[in-house]
C-alpha positions as CSV (number, residue, x, y, z in Angstrom):
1,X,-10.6,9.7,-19.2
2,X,-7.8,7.1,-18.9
3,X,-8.1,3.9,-18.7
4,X,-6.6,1.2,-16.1
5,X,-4.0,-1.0,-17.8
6,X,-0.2,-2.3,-17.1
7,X,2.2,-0.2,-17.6
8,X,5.1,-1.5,-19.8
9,X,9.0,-2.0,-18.6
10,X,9.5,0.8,-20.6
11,X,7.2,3.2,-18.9
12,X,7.6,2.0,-15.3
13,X,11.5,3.1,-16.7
14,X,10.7,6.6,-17.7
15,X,8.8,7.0,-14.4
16,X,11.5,5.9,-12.2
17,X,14.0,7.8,-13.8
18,X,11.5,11.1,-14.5
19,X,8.5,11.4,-12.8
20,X,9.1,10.0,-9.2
21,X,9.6,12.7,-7.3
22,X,11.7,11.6,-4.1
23,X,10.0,15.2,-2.2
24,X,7.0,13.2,-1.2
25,X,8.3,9.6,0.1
26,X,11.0,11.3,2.0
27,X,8.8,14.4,3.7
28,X,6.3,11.2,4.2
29,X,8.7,9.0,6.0
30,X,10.5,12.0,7.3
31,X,10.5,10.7,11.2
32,X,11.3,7.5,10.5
33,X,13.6,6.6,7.1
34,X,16.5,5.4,9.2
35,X,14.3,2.8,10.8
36,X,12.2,2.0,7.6
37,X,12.8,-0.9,5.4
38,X,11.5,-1.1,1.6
39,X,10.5,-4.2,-0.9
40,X,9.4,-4.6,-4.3
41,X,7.3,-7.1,-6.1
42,X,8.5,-7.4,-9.7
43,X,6.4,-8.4,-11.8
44,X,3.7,-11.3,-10.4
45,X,0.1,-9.8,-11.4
46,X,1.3,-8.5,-14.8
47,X,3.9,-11.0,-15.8
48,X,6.6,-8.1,-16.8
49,X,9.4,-8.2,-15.6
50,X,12.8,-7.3,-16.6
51,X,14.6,-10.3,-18.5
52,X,17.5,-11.1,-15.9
53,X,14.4,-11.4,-13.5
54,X,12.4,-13.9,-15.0
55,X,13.0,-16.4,-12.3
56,X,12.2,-14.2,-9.8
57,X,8.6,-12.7,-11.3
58,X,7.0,-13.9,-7.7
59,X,9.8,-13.0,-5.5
60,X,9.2,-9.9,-3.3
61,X,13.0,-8.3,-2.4
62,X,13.0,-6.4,1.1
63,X,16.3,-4.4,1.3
64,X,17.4,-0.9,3.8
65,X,18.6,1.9,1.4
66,X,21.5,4.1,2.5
67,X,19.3,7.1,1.4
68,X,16.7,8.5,-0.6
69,X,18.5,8.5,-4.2
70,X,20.0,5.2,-3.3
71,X,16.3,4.2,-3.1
72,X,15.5,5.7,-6.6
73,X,18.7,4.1,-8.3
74,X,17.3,0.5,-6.8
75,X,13.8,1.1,-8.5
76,X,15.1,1.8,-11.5
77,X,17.1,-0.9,-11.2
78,X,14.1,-3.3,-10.5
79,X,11.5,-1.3,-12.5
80,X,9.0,-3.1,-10.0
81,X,5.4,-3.8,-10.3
82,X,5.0,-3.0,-7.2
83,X,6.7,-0.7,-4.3
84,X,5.7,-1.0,-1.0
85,X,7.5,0.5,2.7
86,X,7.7,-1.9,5.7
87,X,5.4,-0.4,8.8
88,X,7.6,-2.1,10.9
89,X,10.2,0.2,12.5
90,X,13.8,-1.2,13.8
91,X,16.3,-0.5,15.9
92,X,18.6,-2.6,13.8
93,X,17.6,-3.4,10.4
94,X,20.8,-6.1,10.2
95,X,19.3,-8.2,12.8
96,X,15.8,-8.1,12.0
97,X,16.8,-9.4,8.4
98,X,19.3,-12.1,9.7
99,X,16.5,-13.2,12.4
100,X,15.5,-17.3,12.3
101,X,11.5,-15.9,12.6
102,X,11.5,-14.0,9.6
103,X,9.6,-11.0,10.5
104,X,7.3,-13.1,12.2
105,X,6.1,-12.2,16.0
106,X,8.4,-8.9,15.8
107,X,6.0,-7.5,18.0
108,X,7.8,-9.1,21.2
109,X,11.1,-8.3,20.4
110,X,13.7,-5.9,21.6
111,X,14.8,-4.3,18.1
112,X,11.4,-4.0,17.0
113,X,10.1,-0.5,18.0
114,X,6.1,0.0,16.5
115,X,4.3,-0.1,13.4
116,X,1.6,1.9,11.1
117,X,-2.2,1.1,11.8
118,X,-3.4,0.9,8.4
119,X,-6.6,0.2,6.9
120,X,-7.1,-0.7,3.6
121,X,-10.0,-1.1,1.6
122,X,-9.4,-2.1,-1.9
123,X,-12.7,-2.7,-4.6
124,X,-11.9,-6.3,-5.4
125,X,-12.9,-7.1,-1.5
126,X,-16.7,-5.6,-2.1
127,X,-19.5,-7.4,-3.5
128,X,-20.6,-5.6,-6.9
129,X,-23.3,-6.2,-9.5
130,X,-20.4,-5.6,-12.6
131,X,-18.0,-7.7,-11.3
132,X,-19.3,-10.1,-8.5
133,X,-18.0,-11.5,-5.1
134,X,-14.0,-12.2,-4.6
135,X,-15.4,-15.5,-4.5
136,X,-16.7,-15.2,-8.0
137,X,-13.4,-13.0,-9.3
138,X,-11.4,-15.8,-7.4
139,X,-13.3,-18.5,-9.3
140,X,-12.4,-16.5,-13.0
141,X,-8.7,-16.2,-12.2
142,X,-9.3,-12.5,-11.7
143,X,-8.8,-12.0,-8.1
144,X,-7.5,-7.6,-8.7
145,X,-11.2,-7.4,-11.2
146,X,-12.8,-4.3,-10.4
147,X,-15.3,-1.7,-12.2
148,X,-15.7,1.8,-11.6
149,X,-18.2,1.1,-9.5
150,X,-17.0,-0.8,-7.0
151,X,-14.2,1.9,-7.2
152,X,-16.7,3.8,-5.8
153,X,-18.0,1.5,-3.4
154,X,-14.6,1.2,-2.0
155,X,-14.3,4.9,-1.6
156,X,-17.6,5.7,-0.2
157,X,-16.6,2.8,2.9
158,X,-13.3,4.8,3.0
159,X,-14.9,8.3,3.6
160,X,-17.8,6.6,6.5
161,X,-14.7,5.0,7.8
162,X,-12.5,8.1,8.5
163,X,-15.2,9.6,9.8
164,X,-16.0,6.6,12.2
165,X,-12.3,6.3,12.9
166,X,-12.2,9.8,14.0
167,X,-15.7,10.4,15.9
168,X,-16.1,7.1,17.6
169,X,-12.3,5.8,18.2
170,X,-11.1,9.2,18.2
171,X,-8.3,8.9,16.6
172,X,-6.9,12.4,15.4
173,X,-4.3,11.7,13.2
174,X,-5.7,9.9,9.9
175,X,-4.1,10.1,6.4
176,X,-6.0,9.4,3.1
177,X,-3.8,7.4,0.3
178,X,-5.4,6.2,-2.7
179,X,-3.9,3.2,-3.2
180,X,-4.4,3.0,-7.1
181,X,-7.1,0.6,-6.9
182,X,-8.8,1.7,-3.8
183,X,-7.9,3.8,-0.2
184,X,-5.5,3.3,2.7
185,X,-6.3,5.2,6.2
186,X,-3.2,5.3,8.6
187,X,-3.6,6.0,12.0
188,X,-0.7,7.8,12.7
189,X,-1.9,8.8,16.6
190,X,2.0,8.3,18.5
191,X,0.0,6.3,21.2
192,X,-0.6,3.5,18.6
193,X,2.1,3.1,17.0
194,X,3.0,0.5,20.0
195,X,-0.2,-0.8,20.2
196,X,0.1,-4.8,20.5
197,X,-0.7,-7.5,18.2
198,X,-4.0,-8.6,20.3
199,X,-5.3,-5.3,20.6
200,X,-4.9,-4.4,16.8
201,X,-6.7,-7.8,16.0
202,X,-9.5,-6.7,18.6
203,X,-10.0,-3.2,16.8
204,X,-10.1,-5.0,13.0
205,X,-12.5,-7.5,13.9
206,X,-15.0,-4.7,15.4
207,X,-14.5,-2.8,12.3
208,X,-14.6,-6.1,10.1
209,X,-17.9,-6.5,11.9
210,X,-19.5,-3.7,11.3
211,X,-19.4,-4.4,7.4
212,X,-16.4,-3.0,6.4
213,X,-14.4,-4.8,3.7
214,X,-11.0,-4.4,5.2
215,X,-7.9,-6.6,4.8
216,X,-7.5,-7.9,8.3
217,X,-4.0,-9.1,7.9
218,X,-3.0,-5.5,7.3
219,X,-4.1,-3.9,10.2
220,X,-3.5,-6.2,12.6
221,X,-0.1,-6.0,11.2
222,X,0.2,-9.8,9.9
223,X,1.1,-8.4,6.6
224,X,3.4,-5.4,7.2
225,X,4.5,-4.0,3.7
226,X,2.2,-1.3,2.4
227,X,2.7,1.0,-1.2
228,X,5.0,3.5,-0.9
229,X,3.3,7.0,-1.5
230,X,4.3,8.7,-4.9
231,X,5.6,5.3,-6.4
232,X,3.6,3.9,-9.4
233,X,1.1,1.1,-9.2
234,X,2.4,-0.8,-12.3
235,X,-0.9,-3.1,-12.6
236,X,-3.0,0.1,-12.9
237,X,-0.7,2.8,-13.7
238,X,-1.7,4.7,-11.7
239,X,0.9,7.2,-8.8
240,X,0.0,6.0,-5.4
241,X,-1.3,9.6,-4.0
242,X,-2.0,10.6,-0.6
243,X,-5.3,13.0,-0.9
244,X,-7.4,15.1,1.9
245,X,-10.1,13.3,3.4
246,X,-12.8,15.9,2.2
247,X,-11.5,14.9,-1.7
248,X,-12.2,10.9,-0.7
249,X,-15.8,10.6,-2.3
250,X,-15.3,12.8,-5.3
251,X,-12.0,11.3,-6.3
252,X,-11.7,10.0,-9.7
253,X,-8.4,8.7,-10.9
254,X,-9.5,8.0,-14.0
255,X,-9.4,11.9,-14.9
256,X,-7.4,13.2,-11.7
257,X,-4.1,14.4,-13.3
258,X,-2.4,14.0,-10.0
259,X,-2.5,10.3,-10.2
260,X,-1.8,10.1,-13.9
261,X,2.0,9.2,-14.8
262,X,3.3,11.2,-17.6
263,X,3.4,8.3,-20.1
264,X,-0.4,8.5,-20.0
């Protein structure tokens, strides 16, 4: 079994430039790299960070790689905390970036052309016995604390969910990500990719309703960055690993070689 913990500069380096396979990203962003923008977080949660970035440990850098090995030479570059994809898609990248709103109200303008539904459901969101409320984790300067357990809890909602997602909104085509702490569900349906912004709020607030511990700024698209599939979770270390949706409640990443980096 192996534990959660940071992983150092030196291992996110001999993942970047070793273990991240660029097969998965690019078959998962296959229809729509050219449209697809990319950010990093360096180092806020852990505090590592590579010394010419100290000054920018908070700062999260959204750039448009020419391709997929231009991507990989920018991470190791970084050697990020975090790695996440923009859900966004553009007609023009340039514009977008140069744009007085700042990715803000994209939804009614002319370059932008959808974005992902995603749902995510991470442990630190669900009330547990071990580790308390976010309230309480917010209150002891822990706001990512989570336990097995509420691993668990997370990944039970995930896998009622899908299945709620599927059989009462119908939507056919879900994919399963664990995130490295807990599970993202895309709706990849083509008829939603346009869906607007008061209709996405209007389908998170039913399913925020009916109990389910969801980020709400994600899906209705507020906050548009999510991790990029096969990168590494640096405050876990754990690979951020798409999965089947029949593996969702016997999952364990704390023995599932799939999600283990090498270094472990």
């Amino acid at each position: 079994m192996k534990p959660f913990r940071f992983a150092s500069l030196v291992e996110r380096q001999f993942f970047y430039e070793h273990d991240f396979n660029l097969t998965g990203p690019q078959e998962w962003l296959i229809h729509r790299f050219k449209k697809t923008a990319f950010a990093v977080q360096l180092g806020e949660d852990t505090k590592i960070v590579k010394p010419e970035y100290a000054d920018r440990i908070s700062e999260i850098i959204i750039f448009k790689p020419k391709s997929m090995n231009d991507l990989k030479q920018r991470l190791q570059k970084y050697l990020p905390e975090d790695v996440y994809y923009d859900r966004n898609l553009y007609a023009d990248f340039p514009k977008c970036e140069a744009c007085r709103r700042a990715f803000k109200n994209c939804f009614r303008c002319r370059y932008w052309l959808g974005q992902e539904i995603v749902f995510d459901i991470d442990p630190e969101n669900i009330p547990c016995p071990n580790c308390g409320t976010l309230e309480d984790r917010m209150r002891k300067g822990q706001r990512l604390l989570f336990c097995n357990y509420c691993m668990k809890l997370s990944f039970e909602e995930g896998d009622k969910l899908y299945h709620e997602l599927r059989e009462k909104y119908l939507f056919k085509n879900i994919k399963v990500v664990y995130s490295g702490r807990g599970l993202h569900l895309y709706i990849l349906d083509k008829e939603t990719l346009k869906m607007k912004k008061i209709e996405r709020e209007k389908l998170a607030w039913e399913i925020k309703n009916e109990g389910y511990h969801i980020d709400y700024w994600v899906t209705t698209g507020s906050s548009r960055l999510i991790r990029l599939p096969w990168s590494l979770h640096g405050y876990v270390s754990r690979i951020v690993l798409p999965i089947s949706p029949e593996e969702i409640l016997n999952f364990d990443p704390t023995t599932d070689q799939r999600c283990m980096p090498s270094f472990l």
